[in-house]
C-alpha positions as CSV (number, residue, x, y, z in Angstrom):
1,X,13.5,5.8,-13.6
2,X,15.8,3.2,-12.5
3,X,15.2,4.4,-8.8
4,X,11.7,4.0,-8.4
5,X,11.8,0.5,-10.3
6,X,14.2,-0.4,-8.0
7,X,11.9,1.0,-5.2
8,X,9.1,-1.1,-6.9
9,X,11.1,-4.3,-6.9
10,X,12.0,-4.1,-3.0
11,X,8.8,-3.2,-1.6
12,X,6.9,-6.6,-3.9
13,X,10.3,-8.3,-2.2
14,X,9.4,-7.0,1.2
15,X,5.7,-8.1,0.3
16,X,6.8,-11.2,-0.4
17,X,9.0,-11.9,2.7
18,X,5.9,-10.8,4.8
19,X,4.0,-13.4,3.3
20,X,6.6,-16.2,3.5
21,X,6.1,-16.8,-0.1
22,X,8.8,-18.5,-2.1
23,X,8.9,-17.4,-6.2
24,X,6.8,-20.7,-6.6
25,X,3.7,-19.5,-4.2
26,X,4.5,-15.7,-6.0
27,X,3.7,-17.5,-9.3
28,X,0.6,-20.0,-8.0
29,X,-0.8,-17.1,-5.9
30,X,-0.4,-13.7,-8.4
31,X,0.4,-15.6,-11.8
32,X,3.6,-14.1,-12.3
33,X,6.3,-16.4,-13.7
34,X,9.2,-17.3,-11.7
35,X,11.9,-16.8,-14.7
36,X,9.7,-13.3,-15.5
37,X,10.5,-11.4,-11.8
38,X,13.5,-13.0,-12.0
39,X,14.5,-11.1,-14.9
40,X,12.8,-8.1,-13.7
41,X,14.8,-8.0,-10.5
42,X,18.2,-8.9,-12.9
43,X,17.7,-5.7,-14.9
44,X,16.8,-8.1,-17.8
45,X,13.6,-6.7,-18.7
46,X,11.0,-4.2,-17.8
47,X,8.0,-5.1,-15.8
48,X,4.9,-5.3,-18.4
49,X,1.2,-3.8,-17.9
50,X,0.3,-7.0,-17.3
51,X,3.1,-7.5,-14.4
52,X,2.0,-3.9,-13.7
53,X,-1.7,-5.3,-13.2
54,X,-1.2,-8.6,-11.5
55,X,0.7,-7.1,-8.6
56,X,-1.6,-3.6,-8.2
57,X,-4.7,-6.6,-8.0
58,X,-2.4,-8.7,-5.4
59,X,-0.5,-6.9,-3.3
60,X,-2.2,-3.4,-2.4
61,X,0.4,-2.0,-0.5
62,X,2.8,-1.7,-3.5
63,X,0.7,0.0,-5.4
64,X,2.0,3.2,-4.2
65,X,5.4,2.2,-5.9
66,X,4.0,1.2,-9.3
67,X,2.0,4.4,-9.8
68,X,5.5,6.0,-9.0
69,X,7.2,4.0,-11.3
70,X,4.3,4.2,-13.8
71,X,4.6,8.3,-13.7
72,X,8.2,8.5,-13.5
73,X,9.3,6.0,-16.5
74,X,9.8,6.6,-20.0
75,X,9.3,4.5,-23.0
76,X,12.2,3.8,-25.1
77,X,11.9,4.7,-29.1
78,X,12.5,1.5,-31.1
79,X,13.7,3.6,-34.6
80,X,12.9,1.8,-37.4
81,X,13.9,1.8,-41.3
82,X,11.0,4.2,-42.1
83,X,12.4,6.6,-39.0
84,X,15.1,8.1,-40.5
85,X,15.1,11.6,-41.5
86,X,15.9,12.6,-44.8
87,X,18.0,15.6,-45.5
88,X,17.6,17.5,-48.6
89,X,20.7,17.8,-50.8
């Protein structure tokens, strides 16, 4: 997974660069946060449906690299207190 989100992340870079967009104009023109894509390209968090969305209605020629990221991730299981198998005794 980690390769095509890294994919993902250059090519909206390289889409950016093209554009001579700063992470201000990124955030005015697409309506992603600054601090969000910033985490995104740190590693800090995922990139959400709605980060998803916004750059697949934006920037067409990335949306090659989100449907590869979209098919190749997988979503982590949270576990939770009612997760946990019992065993019987």
């Amino acid at each position: 997974m980690q390769g095509t989100l890294s994919a993902l992340i250059e090519a909206v870079e390289d889409a950016l660069a093209r554009r001579q967009w700063d992470y201000k104009a990124f955030k005015s023109q697409i309506g992603i946060h600054e601090s969000t894509w910033s985490r995104i390209r740190r590693g800090r968090r995922l990139p959400s449906h709605n980060v998803l969305t916004l750059l697949r209605q934006h920037l067409p020629e990335v949306i090659k690299y989100i449907d590869d990221y979209e098919n190749h991730r997988t979503i982590p299981l949270r576990q939770g207190n009612n997760d946990t198998i019992q065993k019987e005794e």
